[in-house]
Backbone as JSON Lines, residues from 0, in Angstrom:
{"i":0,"aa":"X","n":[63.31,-12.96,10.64],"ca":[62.69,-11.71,10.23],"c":[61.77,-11.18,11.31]}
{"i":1,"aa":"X","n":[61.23,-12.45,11.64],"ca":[60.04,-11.64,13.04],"c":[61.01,-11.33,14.08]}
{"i":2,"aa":"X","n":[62.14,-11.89,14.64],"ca":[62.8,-10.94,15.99],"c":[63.16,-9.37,15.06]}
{"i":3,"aa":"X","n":[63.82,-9.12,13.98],"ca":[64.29,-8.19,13.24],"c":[63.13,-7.0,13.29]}
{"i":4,"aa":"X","n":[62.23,-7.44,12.77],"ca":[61.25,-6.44,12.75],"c":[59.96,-6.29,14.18]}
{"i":5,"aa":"X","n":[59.94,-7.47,14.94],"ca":[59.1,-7.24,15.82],"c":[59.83,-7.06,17.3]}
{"i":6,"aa":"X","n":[60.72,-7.9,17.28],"ca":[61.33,-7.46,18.66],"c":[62.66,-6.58,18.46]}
{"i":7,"aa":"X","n":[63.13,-6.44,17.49],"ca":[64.15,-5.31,17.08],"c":[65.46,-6.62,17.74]}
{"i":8,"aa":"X","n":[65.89,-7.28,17.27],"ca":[67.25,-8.12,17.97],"c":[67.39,-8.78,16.79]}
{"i":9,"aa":"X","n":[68.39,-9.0,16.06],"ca":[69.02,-9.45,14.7],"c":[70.32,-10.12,15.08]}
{"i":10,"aa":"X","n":[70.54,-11.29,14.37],"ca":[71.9,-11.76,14.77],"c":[72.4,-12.21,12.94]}
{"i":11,"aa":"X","n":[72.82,-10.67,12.13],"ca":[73.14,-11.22,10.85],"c":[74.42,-12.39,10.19]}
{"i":12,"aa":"X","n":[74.94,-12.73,11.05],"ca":[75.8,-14.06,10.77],"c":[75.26,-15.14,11.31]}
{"i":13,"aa":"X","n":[74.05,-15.75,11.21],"ca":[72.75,-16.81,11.2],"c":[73.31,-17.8,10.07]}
{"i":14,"aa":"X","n":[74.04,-18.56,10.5],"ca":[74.25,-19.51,9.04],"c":[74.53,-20.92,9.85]}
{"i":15,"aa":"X","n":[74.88,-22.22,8.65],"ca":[74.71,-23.11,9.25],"c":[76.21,-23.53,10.08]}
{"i":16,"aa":"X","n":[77.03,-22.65,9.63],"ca":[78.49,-22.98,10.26],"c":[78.52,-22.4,11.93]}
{"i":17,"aa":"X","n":[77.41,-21.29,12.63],"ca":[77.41,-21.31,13.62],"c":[76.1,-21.96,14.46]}
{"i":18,"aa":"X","n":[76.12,-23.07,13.55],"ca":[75.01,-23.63,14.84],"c":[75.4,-25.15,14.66]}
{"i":19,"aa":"X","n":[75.46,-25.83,16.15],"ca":[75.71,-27.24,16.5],"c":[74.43,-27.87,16.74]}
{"i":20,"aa":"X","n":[74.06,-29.02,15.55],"ca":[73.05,-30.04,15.21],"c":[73.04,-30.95,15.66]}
{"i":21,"aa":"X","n":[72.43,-31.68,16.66],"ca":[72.48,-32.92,17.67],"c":[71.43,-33.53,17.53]}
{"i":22,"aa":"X","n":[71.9,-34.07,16.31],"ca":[70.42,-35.14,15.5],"c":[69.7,-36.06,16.16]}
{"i":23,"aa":"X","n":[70.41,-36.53,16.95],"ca":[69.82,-37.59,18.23],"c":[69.21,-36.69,19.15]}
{"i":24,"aa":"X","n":[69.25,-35.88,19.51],"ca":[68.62,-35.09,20.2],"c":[67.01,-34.16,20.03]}
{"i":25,"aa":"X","n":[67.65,-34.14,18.52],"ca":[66.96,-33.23,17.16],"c":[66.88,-31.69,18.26]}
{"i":26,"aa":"X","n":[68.14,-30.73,18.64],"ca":[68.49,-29.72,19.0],"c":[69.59,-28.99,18.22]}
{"i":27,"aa":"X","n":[68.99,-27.78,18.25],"ca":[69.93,-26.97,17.59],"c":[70.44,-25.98,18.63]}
{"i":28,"aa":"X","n":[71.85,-25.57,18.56],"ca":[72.44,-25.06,19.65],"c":[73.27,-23.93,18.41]}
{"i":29,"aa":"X","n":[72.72,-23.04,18.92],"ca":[73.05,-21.64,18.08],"c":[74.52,-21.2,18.84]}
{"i":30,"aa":"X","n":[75.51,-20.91,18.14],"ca":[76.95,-20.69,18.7],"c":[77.56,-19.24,17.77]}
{"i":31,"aa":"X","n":[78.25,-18.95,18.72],"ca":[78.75,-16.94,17.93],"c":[77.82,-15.96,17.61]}
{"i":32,"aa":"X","n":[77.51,-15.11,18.63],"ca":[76.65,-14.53,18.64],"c":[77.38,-13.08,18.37]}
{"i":33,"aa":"X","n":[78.87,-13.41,18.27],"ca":[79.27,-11.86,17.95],"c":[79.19,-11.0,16.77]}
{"i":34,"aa":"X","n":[78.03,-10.82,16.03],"ca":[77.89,-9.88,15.06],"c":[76.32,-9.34,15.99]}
{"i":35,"aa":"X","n":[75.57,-9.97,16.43],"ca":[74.17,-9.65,17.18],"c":[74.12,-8.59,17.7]}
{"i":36,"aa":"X","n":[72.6,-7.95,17.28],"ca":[72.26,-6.5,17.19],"c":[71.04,-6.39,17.65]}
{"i":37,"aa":"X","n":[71.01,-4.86,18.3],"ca":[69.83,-4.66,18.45],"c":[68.98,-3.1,18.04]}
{"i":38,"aa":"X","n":[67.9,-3.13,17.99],"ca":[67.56,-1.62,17.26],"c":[66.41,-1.4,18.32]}
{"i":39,"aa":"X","n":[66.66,0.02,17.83],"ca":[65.19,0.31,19.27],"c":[64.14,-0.22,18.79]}
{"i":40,"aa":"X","n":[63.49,0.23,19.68],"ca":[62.02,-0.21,19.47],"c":[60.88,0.61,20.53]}
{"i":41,"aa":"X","n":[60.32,1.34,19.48],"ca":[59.05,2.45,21.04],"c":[57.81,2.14,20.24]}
{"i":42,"aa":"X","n":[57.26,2.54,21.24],"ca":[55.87,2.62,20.91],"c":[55.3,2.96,19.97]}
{"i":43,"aa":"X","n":[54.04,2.38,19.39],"ca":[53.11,2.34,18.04],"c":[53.43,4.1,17.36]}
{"i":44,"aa":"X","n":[53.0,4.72,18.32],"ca":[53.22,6.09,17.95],"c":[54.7,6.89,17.99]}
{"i":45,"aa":"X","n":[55.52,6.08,17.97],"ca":[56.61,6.68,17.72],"c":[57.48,6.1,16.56]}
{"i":46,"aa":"X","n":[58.54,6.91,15.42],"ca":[59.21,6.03,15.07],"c":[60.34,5.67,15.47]}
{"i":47,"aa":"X","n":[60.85,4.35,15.17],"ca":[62.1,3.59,15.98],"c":[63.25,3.15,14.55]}
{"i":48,"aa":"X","n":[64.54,2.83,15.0],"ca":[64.97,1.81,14.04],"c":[64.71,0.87,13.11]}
{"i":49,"aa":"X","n":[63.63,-0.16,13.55],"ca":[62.7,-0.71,12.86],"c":[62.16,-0.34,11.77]}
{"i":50,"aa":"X","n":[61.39,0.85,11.91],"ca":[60.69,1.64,10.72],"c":[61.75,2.32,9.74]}
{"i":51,"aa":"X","n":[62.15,3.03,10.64],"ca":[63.86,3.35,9.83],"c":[64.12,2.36,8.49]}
{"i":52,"aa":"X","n":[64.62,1.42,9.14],"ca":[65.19,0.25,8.2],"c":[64.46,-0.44,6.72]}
{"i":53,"aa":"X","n":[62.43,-0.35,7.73],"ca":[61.81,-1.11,6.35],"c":[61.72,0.35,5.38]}
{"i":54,"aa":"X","n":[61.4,1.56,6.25],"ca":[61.11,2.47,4.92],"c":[62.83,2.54,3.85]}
{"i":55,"aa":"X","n":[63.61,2.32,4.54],"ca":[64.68,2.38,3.59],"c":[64.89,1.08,2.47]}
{"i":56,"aa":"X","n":[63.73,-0.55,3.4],"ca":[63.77,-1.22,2.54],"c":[62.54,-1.38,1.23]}
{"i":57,"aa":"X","n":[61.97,-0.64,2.27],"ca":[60.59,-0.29,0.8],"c":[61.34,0.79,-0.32]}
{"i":58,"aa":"X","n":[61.81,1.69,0.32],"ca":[62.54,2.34,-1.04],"c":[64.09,1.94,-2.16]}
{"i":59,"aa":"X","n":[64.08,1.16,-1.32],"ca":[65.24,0.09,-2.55],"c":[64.62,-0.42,-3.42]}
{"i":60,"aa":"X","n":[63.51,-1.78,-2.33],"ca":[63.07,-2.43,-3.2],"c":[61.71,-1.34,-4.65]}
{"i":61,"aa":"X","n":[61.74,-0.12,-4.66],"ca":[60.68,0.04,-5.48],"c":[61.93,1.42,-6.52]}
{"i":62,"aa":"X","n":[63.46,0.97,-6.02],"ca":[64.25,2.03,-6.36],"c":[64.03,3.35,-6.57]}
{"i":63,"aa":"X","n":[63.52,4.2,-5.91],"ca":[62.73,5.28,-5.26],"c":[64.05,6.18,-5.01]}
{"i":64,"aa":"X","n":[64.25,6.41,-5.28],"ca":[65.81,7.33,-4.83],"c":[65.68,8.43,-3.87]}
{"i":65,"aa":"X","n":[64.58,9.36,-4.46],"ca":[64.19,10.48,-3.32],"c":[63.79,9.67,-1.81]}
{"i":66,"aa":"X","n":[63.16,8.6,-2.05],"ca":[62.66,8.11,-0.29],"c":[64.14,7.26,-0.16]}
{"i":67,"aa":"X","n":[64.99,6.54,-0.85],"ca":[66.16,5.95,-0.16],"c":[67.06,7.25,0.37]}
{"i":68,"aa":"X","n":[67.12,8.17,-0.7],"ca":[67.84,9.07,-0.09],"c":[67.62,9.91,1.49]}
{"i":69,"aa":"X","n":[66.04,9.54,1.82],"ca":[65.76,10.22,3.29],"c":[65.95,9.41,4.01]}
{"i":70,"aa":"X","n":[65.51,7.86,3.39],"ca":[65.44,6.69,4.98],"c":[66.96,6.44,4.7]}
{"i":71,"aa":"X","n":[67.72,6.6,3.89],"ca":[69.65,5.97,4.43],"c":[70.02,7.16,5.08]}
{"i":72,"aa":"X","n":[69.84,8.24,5.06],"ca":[69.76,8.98,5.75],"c":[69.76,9.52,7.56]}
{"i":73,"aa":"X","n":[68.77,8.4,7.44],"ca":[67.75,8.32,8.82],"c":[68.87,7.6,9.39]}
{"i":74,"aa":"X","n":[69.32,6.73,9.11],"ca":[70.05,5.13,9.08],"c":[71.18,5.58,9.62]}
{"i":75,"aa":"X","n":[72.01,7.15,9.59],"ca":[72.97,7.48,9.55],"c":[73.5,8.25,10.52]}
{"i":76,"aa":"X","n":[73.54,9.47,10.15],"ca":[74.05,11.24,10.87],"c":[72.58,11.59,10.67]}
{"i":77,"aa":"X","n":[71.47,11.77,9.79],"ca":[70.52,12.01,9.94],"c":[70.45,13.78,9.17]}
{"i":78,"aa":"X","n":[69.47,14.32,9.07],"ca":[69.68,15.72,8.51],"c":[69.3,15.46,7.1]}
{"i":79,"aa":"X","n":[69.75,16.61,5.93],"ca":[69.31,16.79,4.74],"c":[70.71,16.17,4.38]}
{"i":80,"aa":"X","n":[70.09,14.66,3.09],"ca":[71.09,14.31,2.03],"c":[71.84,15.5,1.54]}
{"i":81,"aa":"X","n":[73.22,15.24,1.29],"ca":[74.29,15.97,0.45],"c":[73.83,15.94,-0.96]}
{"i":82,"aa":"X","n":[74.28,17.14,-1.75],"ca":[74.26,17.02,-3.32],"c":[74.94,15.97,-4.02]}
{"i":83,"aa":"X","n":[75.94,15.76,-3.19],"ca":[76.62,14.09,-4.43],"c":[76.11,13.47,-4.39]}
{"i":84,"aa":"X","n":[74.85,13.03,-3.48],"ca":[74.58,11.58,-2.64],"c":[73.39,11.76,-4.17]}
{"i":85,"aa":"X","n":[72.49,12.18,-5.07],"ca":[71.24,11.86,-5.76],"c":[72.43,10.91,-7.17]}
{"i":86,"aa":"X","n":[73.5,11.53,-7.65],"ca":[73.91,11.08,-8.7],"c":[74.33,9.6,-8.51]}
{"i":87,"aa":"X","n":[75.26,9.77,-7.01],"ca":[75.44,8.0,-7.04],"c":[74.95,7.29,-6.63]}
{"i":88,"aa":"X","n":[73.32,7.81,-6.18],"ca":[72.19,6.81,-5.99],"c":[71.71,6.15,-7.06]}
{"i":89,"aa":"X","n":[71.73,7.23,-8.29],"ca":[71.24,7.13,-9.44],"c":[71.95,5.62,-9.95]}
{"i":90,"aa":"X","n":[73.15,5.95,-9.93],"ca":[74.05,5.1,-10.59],"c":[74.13,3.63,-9.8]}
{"i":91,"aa":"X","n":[73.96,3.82,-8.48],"ca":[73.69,2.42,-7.18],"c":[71.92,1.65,-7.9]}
{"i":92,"aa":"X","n":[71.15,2.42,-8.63],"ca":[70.24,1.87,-8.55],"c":[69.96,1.03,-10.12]}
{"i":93,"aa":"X","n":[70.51,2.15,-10.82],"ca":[71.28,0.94,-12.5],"c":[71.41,-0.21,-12.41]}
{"i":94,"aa":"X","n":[72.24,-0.68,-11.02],"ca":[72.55,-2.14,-10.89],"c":[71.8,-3.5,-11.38]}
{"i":95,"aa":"X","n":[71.63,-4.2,-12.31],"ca":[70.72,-5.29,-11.79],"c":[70.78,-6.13,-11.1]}
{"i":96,"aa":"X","n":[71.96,-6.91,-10.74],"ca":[72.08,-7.6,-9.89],"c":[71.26,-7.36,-8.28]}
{"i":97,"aa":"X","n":[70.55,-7.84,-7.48],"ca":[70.11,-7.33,-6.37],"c":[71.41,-7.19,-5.87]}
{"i":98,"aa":"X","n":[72.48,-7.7,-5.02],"ca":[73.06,-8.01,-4.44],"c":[74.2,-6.98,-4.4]}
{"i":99,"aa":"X","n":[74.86,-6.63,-6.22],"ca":[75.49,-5.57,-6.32],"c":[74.66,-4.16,-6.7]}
{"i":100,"aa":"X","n":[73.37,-3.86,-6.74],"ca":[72.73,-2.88,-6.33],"c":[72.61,-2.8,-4.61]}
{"i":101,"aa":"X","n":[72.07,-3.3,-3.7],"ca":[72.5,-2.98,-2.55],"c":[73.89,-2.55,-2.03]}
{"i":102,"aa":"X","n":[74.99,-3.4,-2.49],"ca":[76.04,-2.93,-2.28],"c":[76.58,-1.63,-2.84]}
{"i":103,"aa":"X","n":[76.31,-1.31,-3.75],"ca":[76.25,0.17,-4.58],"c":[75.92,1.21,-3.64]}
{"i":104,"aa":"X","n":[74.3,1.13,-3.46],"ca":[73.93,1.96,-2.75],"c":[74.28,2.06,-1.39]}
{"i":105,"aa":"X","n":[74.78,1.3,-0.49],"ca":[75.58,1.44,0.92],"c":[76.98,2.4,0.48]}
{"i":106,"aa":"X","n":[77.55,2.14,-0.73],"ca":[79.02,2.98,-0.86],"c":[78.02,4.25,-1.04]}
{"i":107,"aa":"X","n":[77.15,4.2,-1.81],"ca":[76.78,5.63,-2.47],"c":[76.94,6.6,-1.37]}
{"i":108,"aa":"X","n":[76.17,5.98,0.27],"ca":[76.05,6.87,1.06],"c":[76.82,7.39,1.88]}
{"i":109,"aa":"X","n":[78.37,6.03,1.76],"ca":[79.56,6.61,2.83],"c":[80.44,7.6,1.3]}
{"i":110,"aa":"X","n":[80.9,7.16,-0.1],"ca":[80.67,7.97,-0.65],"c":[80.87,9.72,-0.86]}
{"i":111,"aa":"X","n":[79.39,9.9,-0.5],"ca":[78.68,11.52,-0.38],"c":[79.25,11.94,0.94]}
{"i":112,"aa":"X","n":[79.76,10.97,2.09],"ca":[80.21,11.27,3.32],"c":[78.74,11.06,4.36]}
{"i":113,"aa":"X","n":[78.1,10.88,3.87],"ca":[76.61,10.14,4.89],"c":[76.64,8.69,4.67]}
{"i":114,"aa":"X","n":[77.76,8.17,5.82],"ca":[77.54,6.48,5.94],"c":[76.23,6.13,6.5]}
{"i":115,"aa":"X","n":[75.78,4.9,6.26],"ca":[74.85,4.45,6.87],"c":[75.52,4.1,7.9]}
{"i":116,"aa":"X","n":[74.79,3.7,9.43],"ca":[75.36,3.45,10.61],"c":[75.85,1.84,10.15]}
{"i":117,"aa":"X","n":[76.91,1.2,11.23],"ca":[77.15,-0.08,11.09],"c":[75.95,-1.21,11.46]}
{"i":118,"aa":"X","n":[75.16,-0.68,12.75],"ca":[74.16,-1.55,12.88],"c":[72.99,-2.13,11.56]}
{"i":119,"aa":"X","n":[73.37,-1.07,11.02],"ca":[72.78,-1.38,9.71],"c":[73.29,-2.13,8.1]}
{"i":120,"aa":"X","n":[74.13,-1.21,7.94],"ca":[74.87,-1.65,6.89],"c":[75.86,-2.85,7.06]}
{"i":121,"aa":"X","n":[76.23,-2.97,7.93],"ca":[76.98,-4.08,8.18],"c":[76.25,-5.69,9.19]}
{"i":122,"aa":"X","n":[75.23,-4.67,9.78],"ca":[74.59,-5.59,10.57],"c":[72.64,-6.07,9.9]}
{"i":123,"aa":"X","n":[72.29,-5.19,9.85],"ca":[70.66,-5.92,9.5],"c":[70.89,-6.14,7.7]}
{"i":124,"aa":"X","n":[71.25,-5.52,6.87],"ca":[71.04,-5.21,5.45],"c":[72.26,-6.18,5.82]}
{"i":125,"aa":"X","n":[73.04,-6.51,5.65],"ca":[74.52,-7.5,5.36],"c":[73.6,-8.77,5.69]}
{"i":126,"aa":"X","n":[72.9,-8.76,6.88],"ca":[72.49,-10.13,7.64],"c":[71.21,-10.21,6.22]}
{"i":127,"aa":"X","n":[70.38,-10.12,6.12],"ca":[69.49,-9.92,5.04],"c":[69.4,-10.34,3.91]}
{"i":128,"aa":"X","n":[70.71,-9.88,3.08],"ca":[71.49,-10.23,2.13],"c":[72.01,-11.9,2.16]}
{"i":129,"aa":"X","n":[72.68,-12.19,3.57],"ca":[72.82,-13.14,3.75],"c":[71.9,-14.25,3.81]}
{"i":130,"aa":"X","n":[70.62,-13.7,4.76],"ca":[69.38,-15.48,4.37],"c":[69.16,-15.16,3.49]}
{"i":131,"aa":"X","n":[69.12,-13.79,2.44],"ca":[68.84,-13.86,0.94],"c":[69.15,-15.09,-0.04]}
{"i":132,"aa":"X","n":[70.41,-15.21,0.54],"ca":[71.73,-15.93,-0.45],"c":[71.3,-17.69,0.51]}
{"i":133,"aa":"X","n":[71.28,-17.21,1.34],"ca":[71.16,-19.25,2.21],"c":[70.69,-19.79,1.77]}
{"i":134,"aa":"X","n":[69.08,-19.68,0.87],"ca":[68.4,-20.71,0.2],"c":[67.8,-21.22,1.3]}
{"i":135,"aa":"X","n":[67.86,-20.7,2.36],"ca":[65.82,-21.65,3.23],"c":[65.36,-21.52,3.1]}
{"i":136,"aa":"X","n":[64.57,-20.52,2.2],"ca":[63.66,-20.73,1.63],"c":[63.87,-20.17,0.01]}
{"i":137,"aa":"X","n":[63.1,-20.62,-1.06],"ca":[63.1,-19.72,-2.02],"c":[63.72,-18.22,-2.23]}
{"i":138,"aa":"X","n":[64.08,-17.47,-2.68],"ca":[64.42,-16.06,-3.02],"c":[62.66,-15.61,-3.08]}
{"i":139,"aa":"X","n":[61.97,-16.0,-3.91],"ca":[61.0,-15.47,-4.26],"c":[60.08,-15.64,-2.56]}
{"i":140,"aa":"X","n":[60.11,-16.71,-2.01],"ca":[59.96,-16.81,-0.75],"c":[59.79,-15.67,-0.17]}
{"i":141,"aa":"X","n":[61.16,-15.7,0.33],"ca":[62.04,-14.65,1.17],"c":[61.69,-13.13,0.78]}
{"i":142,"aa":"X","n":[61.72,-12.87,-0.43],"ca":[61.1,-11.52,-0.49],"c":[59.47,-11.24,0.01]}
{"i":143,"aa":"X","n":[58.69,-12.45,-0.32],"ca":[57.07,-12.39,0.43],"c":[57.79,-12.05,1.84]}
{"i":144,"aa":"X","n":[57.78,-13.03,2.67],"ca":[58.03,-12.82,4.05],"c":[58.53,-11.49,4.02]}
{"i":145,"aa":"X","n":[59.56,-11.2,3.74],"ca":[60.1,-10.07,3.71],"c":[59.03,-8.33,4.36]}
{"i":146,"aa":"X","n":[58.5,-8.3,2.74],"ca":[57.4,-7.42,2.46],"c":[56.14,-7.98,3.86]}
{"i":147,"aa":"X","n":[55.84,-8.75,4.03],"ca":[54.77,-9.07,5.51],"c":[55.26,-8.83,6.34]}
{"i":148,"aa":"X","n":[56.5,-8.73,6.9],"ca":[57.02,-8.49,8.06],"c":[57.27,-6.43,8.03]}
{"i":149,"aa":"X","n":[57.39,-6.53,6.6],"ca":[57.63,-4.72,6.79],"c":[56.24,-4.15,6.62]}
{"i":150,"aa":"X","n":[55.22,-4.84,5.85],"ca":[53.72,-4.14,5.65],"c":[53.35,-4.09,7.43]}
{"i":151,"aa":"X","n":[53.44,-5.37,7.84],"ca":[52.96,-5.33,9.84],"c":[53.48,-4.43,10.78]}
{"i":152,"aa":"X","n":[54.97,-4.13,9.93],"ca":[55.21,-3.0,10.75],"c":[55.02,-1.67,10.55]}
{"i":153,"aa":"X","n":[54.74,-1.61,9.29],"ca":[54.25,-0.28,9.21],"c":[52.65,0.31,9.74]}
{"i":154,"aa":"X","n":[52.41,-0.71,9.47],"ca":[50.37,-0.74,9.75],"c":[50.89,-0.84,11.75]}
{"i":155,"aa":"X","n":[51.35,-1.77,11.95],"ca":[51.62,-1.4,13.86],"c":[52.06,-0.05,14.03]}
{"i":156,"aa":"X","n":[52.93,0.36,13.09],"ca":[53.06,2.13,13.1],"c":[52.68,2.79,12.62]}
{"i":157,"aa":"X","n":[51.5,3.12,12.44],"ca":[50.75,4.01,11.24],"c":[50.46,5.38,11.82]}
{"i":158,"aa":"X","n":[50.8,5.82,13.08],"ca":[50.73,7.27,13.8],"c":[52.1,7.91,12.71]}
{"i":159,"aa":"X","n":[53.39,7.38,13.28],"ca":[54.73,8.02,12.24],"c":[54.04,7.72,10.79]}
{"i":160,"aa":"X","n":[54.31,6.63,10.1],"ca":[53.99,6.3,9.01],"c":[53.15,7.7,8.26]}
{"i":161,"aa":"X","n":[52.42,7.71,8.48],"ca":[50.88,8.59,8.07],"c":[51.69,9.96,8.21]}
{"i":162,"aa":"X","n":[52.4,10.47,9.64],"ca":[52.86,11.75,9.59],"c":[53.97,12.08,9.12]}
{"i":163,"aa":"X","n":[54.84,11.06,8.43],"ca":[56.19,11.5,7.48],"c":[55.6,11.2,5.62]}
{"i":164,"aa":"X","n":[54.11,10.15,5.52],"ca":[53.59,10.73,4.52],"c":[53.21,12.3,4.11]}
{"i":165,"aa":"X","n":[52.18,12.66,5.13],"ca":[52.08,14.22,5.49],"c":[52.9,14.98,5.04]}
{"i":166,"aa":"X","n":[54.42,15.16,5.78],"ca":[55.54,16.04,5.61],"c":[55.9,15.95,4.39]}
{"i":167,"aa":"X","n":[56.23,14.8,3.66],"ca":[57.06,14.96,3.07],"c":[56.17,15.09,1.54]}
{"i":168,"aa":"X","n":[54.71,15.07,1.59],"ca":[53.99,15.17,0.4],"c":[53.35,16.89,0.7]}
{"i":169,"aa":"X","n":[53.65,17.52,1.66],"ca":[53.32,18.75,1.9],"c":[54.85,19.83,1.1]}
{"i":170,"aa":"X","n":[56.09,19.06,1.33],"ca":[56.93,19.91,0.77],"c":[57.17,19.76,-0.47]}
């Protein structure tokens, strides 16, 4: 989570089938790096991918539809959500399952014809999903960390942060 959100470099197929354990050694040798990603990353005062990603994950997790609908958005082609895209958000966010609510809402947005990009949907949110499901730590865990790694980045970005509060509580 800290390369993901602090250095922007994600490798979402992190599991134990690509890494070689040399117990005598006690080394771990990380192997297949071909799903590995990277997202920008600028300066405090600018926003990047990073921010992108947690505001889209702060608005899942609080099922917020108007803010998922701007940050999947962001994630994407970018511009003003389509009119189909509010109904089958609606219906992506019904879900209880976490797992098939995320997945909901990724169709919702290719869908309306606003895919989320692959670096995302297939790469950070898929990878995500995945240590979700690994069990290294707790679920309940994993969502703390989670939320600390996106509160640090928002507070490291609080120039954007503060000025897309602004905008979007002005319209």
């Amino acid at each position: 989570l800290g390369l993901l959100f602090r250095q922007g470099w994600f490798d979402p197929d992190r599991h134990y089938g690509n890494q070689l354990i040399d117990p005598d050694k006690k080394i771990i040798y990380p192997i297949d790096f071909g799903q590995a990603m990277t997202l920008s990353k600028k300066p405090f005062w600018s926003s990047d991918d990073r921010l992108e990603l947690a505001r889209f994950l702060r608005a899942l997790a609080s099922s917020d539809a108007k803010s998922l609908s701007r940050a999947g958005m962001a994630l994407g082609q970018g511009g003003n959500p389509p009119a189909s895209l509010a109904p089958l958000l609606a219906k992506a966010l019904s879900e209880k399952e976490l797992s098939s609510r995320i997945i909901a809402v990724i169709n919702a947005f290719a869908d309306a014809d606003a895919p989320i990009d692959g670096r995302f949907s297939f790469g950070a949110i898929k990878g995500l999903m995945t240590l979700y499901g690994e069990g290294y730590v707790s679920q309940e865990r994993f969502k703390a960390l989670l939320a600390e790694e996106i509160a640090s980045l928002t507070l490291r970005k609080a120039i954007p942060t503060l000025l897309q509060k602004i905008r979007y509580e002005t319209f």
